[in-house]
C-alpha positions in Angstrom: -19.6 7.5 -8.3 -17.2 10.1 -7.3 -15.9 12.9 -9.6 -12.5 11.7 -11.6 -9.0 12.2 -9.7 -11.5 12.9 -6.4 -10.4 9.3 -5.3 -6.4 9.9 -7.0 -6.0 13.3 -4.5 -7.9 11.5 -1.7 -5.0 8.6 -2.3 -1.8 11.1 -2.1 -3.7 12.9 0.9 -3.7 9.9 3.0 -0.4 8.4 1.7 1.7 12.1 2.7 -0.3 11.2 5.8 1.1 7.6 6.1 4.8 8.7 4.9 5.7 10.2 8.6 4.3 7.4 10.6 5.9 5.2 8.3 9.5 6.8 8.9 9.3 6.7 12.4 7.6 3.0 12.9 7.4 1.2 9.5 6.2 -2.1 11.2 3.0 -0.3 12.9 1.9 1.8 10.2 2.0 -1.1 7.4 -1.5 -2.7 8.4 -2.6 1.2 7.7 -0.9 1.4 4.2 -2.0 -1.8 3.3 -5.6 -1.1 3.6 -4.9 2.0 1.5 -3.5 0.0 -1.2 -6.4 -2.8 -1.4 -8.7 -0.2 -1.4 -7.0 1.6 -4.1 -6.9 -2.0 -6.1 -10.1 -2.6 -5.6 -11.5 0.5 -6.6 -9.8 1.1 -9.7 -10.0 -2.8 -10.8 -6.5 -3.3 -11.6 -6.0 -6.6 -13.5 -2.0 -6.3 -14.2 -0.5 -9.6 -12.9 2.6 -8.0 -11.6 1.0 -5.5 -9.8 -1.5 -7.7 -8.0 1.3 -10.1 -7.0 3.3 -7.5 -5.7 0.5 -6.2 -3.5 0.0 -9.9 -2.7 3.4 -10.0 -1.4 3.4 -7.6 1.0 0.1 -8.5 1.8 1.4 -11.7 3.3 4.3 -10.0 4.8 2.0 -7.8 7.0 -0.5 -10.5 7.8 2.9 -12.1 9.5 3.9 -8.9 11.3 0.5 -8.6 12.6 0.2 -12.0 14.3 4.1 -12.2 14.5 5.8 -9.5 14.6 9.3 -11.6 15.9 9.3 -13.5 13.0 9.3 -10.7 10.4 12.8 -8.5 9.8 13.4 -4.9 9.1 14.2 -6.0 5.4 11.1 -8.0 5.3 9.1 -4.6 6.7 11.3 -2.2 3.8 10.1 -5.0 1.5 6.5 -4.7 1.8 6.7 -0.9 2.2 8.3 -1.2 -0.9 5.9 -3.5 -2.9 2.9 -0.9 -1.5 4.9 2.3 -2.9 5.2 0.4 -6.4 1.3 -0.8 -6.5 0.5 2.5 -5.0 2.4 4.5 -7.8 0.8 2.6 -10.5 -2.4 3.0 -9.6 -1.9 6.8 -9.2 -0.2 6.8 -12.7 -3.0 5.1 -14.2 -5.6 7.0 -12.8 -7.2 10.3 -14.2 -6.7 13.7 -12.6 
């Protein structure tokens, strides 16, 4: 088990990471940002209903990108990168420093 808020500035490490490459190509870096955020959910065991269906959201959106990137639009790409930032800024709220 890790020390608490090891995991939280491991989390805003990456994610400053991801913010750039998300800026300059949102489409390619979302596979990245997911994995962030399932690991994040899965780690800390959220059980909030909203928060797992918006994950779940943009989960789907970027399993579609991935195999089909043609059918997927910009807004459908914001969307998702959305959903992450909201699912990702929960878990960071709720977690300890």
């Amino acid at each position: 088990m890790t020390e608490p808020g090891l995991d939280k500035h491991e989390w805003e490490a990456e994610m400053s990471a991801l913010e750039e490459a998300l800026g300059e190509s949102p489409a390619e870096a979302l596979p990245e940002l997911d994995r962030l955020v399932a690991r994040m959910l899965e780690e800390v065991g959220v059980a909030d209903h909203e928060v797992v269906a918006e994950f779940e959201a943009a989960h789907e959106i970027t399993l579609a990108a991935e195999c089909d990137s043609d059918a997927i639009s910009p807004g459908d790409i914001g969307a998702a990168i959305n959903g992450y930032r909201a699912v990702y800024d929960h878990v960071i709220s709720h977690t300890e420093s």
